[in-house]
KOLBA-329822 format. One record per residue: residue in three letters; x, y, z of N, C-alpha, C in turn. Coordinates in steps of 0.2 Angstrom, whole numbers, plus 5000, padded with zeros to 4 digits. Layout:
<sites>
AlaXYZXYZXYZ...
</sites>
This chain:
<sites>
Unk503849945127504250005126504550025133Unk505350045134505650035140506250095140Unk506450095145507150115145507450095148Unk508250085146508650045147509250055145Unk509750035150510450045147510849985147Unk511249995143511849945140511849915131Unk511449955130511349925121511350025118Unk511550005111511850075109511150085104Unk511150155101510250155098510650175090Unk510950125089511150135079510850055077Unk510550035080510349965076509949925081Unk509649885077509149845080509349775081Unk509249765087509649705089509049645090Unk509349615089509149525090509449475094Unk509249425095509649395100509249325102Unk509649255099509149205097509849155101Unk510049115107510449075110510149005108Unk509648985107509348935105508648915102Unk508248905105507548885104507248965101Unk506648945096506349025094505949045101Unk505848995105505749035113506249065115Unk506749075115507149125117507349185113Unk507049185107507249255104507049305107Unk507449345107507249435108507449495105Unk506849535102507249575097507149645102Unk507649705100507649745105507849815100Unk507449845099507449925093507349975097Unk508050035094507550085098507050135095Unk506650175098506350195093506450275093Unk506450285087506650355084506150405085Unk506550455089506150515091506250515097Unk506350465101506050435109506750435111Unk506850425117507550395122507050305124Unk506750275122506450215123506750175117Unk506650105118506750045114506149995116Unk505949965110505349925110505649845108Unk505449795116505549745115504949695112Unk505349675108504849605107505049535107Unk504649495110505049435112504149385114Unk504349315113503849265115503849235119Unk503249235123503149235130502749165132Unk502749135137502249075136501449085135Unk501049045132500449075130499849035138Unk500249035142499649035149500149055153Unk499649075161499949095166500149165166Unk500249185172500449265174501049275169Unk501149355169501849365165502049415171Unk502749415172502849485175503149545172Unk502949585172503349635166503549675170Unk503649695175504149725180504749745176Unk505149795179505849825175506249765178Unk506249755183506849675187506649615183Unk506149615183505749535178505949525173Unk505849615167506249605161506849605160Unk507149645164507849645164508149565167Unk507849525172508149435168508049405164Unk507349435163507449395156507749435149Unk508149485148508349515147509249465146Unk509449465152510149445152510149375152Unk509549325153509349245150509549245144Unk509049275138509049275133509549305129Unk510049355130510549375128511149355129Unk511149325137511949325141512349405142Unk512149425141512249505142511849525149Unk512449535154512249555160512149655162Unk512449665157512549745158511749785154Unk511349745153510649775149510349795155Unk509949835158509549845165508949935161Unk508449875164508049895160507749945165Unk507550025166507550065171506650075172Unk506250065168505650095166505050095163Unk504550055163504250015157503650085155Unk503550105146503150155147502250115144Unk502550075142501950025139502149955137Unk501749905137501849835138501149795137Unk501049755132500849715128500949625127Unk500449585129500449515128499949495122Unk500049485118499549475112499749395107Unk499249365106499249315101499349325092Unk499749285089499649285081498949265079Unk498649295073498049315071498049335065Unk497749285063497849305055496849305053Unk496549375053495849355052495549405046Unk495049415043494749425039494049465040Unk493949505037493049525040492849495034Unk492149455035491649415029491449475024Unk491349545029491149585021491349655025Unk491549705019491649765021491349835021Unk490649795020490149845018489349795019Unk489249855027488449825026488049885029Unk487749915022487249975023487650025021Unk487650065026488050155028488450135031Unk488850055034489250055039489950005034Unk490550055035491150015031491650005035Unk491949945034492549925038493049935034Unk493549965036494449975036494849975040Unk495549955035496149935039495949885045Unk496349895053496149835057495449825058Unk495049865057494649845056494249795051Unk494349785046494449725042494849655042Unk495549665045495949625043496349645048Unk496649565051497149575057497749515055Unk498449515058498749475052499649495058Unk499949445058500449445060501049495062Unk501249535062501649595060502249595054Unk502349505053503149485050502949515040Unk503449555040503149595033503249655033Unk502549675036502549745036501949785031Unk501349735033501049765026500149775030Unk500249785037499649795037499549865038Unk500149925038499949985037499849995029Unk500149995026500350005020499549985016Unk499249925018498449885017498049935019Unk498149945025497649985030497550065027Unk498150085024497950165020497750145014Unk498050105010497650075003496850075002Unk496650045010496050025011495750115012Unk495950135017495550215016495550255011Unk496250255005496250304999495550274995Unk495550204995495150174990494450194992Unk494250174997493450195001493750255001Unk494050305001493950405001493750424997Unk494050394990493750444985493350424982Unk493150364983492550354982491850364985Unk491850374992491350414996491450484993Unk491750524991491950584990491550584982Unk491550554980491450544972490550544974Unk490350514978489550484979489150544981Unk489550584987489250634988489350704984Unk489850694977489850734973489350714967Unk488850684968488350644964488350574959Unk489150554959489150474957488550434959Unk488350374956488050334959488150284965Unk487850274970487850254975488250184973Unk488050144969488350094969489050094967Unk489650134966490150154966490450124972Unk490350144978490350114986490350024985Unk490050004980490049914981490849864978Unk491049934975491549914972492249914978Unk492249924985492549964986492749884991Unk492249854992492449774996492649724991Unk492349744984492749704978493449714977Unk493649774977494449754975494649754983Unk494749774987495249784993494949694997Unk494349684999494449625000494949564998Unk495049554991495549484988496149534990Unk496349584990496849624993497149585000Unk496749595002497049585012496949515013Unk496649475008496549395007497249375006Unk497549385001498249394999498949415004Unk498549475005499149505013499149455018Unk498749435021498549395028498849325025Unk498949285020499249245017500049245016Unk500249285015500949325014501049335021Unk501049365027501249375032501049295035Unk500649265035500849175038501249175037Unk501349175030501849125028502549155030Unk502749225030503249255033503549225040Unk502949235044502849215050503049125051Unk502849105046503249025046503949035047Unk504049045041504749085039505349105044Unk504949155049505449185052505349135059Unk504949105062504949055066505549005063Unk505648985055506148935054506948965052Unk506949025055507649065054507649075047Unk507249095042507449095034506649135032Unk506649195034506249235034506449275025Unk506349285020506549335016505949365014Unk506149455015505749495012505849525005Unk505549505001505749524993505149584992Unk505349574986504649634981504049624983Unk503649584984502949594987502949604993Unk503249624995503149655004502949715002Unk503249734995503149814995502249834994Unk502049804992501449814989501449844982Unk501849844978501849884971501549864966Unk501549794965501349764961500649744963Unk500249764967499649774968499149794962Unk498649744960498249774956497549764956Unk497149784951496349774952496149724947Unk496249684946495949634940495349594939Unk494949614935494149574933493949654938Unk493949694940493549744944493049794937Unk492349804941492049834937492249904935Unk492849944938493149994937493649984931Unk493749914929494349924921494049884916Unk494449914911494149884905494449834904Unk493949784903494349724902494749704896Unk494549734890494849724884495449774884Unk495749824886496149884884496749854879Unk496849894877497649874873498049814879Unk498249794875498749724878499449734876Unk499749784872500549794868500749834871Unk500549884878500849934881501349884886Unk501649924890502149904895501549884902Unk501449924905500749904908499949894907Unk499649884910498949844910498449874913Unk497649894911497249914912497349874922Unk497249904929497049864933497549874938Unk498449884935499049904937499149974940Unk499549994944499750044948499850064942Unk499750154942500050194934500750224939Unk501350204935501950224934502050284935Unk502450314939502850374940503150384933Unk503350464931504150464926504050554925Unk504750564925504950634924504750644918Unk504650694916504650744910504750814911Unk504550854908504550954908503850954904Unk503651014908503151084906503351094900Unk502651134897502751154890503351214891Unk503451264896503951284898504551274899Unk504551194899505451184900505351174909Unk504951174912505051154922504951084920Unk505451054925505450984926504850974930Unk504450934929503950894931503950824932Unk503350794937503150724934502550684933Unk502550654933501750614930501450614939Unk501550614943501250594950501250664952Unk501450724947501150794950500450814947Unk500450764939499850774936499250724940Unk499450674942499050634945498650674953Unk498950684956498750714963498250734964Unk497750724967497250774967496450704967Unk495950724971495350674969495150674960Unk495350714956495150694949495450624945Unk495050604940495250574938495650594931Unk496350554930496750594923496650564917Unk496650594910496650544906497250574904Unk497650534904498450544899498450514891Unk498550554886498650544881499450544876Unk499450504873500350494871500350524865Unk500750574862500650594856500050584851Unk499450614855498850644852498550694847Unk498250694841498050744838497550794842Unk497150784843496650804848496450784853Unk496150824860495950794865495250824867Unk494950774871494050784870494050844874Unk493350864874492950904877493050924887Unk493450974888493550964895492750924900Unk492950904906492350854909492650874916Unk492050864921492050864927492350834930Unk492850824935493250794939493750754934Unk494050784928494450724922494850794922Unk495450764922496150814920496450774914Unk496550804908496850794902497450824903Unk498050764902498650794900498850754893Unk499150804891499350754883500150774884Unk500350724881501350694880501550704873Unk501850754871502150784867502450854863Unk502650864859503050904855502550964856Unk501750954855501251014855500750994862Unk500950964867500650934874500650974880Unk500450944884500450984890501150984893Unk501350914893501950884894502450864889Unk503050864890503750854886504050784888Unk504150734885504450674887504950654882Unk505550714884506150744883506750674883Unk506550624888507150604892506650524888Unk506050534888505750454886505750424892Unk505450434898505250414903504650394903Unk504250444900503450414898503550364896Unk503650354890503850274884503850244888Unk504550254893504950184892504450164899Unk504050184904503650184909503050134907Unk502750174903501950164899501950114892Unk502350124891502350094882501850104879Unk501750164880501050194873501350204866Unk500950194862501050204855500750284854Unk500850324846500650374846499550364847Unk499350394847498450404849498150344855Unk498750334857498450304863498350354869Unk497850314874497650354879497750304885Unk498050334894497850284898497550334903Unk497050314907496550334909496650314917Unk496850364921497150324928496450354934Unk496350304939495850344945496150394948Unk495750414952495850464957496450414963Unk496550364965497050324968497650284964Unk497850344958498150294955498450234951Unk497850204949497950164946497650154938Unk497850104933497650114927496750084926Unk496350124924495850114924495650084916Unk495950084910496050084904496450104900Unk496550054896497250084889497050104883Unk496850134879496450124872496650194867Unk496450174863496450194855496250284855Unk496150304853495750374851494950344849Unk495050294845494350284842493850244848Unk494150204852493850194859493750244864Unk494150294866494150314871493550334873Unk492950374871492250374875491950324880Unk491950244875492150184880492350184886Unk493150214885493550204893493150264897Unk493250324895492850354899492050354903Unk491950304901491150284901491450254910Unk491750234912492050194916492050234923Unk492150304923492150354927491250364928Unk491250344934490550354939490050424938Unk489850434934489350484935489650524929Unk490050514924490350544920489850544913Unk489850604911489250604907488850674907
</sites>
């Protein structure tokens, strides 16, 4: 991190004359009067980071003599590493984010992991000391583990990628289509004819209050509870500890005026989906199942 002048702060610049030893990418960073260099260095021997030091290597790599680097605020020589922790839970003691998992920067997905990793392990810690069973906590290396297995695999391969000039990032950089499949938290049988899947991120979508305010489904979702959403329901069960009921309908909590629920979820009329406290779909099912799904929710009962 540096200051310097001769480069303007509306874009991130790059600058690649030949070999990927010569690349140099140069961003500035937002909020700061600083730009953050990144660029690869030889992997033995002194380095000099000095402002004269990087400012030649500066006008090597560019051919641009007018860059003069005034100031160094922090500076970094570091290897690619793509590693894994063998387990994420031993005893009282749990590993997240870089602490589990270290992974090349090309992507973009080791913060995005690393807060996944905390929502996942919080409300679960949260749920335990609200009397769940302990073993709730064992589920917490079953799903985010094959998670970061996947990430760390995805960033290699990026990182091939962007060393051969032909790096693309698409839809899975995003993390959206992340899901929880075979986890002892879904039901493995749920309805199969909806739009999504027991295991899947549960889907945003606008609606209105029984009053006519626009609303959305991630206003009802927010909060450590778990929700059970019901799509054009007769009746709904017995209120329960930490479970939020919303039903979707003409006499509902909710109005899915515009058909965003539908066209999001694909429920049929007495269907139920049953989302966690982070999220995601925990179960899809019937009226005549739903105690079953319920059953799924830790300490519920």
């Amino acid at each position: 991190d540096v200051r310097l002048d001769g480069l303007d702060r509306t874009a991130w610049h790059r600058f690649q004359l030949g070999t990927d030893a010569s690349m140099v990418m140069i961003c500035p960073l937002a909020g700061t009067d600083l730009f953050q260099i990144q660029g690869p260095v030889p992997p033995e021997g002194e380095l000099d980071l000095s402002p004269a030091a990087l400012t030649a290597l500066i006008a090597e790599r560019t051919g641009l003599a007018d860059i003069a680097i005034h100031a160094i605020s922090w500076a970094s020589v570091y290897s690619m590493n793509a590693r894994l922790a063998e387990r994420y839970r031993v005893g009282r003691v749990f590993l997240a984010g870089d602490a589990a998992h270290i992974h090349p920067p090309t992507g973009g997905q080791g913060l995005n992991t690393s807060v996944q990793d905390a929502y996942n392990l919080g409300w679960k810690l949260a749920a335990v000391l609200d009397s769940a069973p302990a073993a709730l906590l064992d589920t917490y290396e079953e799903e985010r583990r094959p998670v970061a297995a996947e990430m760390l695999g995805l960033s290699t391969r990026l990182l091939d990628e962007a060393r051969k000039g032909a790096m693309q990032r698409n839809r899975e950089v995003r993390q959206l289509d992340l899901g929880y499949r075979g986890s002892s938290l879904t039901l493995p049988d749920s309805i199969g004819t909806a739009r999504v899947q027991a295991s899947d991120r549960a889907p945003d979508a606008s609606c209105r209050g029984r009053a006519g305010q626009p609303t959305r489904l991630f206003d009802q979702f927010r909060g450590p509870h778990w929700t059970l959403l019901g799509y054009d329901v007769e009746e709904r069960p017995a209120p329960r500890k930490n479970l939020r009921i919303v039903t979707v309908g003409e006499r509902g909590d909710i109005v899915d005026d515009g058909g965003h629920v539908a066209d999001a979820y694909g429920l049929a009329a007495g269907q139920w989906a049953l989302i966690r406290p982070d999220g995601y779909l925990a179960a899809i099912v019937a009226t005549r199942d739903l105690e079953r799904a319920l059953a799924i929710i830790p300490g519920y009962g």
